[in-house]
C-alpha positions in Angstrom: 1.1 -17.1 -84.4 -2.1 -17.1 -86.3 -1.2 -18.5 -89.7 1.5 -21.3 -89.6 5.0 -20.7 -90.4 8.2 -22.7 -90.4 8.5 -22.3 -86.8 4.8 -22.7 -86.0 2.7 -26.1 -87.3 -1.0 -25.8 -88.5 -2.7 -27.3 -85.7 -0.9 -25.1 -83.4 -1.1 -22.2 -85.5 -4.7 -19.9 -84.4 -6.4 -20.6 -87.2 -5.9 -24.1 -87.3 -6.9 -24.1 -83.2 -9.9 -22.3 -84.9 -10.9 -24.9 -87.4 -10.6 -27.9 -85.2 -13.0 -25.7 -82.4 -15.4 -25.1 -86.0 -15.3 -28.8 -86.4 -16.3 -29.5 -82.5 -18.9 -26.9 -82.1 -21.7 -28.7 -84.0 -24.6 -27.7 -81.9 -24.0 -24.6 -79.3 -22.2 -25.4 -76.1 -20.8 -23.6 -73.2 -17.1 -22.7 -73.7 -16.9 -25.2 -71.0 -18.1 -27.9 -72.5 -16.2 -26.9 -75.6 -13.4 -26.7 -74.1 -13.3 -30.5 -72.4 -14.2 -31.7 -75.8 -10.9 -30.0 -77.1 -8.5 -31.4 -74.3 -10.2 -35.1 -75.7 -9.1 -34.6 -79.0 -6.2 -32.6 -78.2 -4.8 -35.2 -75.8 -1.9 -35.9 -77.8 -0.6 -32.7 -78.5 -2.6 -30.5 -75.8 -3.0 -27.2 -76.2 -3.0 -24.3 -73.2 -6.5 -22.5 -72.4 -5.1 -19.5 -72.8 -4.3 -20.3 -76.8 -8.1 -22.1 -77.2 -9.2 -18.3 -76.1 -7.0 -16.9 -78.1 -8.5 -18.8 -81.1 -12.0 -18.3 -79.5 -11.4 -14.5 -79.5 -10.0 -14.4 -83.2 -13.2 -16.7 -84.7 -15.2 -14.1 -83.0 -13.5 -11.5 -84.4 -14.1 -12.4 -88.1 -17.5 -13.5 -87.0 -17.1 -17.7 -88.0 -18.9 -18.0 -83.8 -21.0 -15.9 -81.7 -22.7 -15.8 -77.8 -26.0 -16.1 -76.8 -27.6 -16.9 -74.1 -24.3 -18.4 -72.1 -24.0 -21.0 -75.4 -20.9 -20.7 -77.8 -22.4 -21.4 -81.4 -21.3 -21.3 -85.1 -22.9 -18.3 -87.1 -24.7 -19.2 -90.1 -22.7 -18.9 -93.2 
């Protein structure tokens, strides 16, 4: 579920939901906005909002994004 497995491909593994969300979030957004610009790219293989949460919830968890100030934005590294 979070790393990829034989059952599970990377860009529906968590992690790899996470690193495409990095890759989007270049300036801080709303989740939102974020998530619109994920459905765009995502619209061949869309994901459900429950799972861009879920990879929300674990890149805040190991600190990679934080919340201020109702805007979604990538911590410095």
């Amino acid at each position: 579920m979070i790393l990829p497995t034989k059952h599970t491909r990377p860009e529906r593994a968590l992690l790899g939901v996470g690193a495409e969300i990095l890759e989007v979030l270049g300036r801080p957004m709303t989740v939102t906005a974020l998530w619109d610009r994920m459905r765009e790219r995502r619209a061949k293989s869309p994901i459900a909002y429950a799972w861009f949460v879920l990879a929300l919830d674990l890149l805040y968890l190991i600190g990679a994004v934080e919340f201020r100030s109702g805007l979604l934005a990538r911590t410095a590294p």
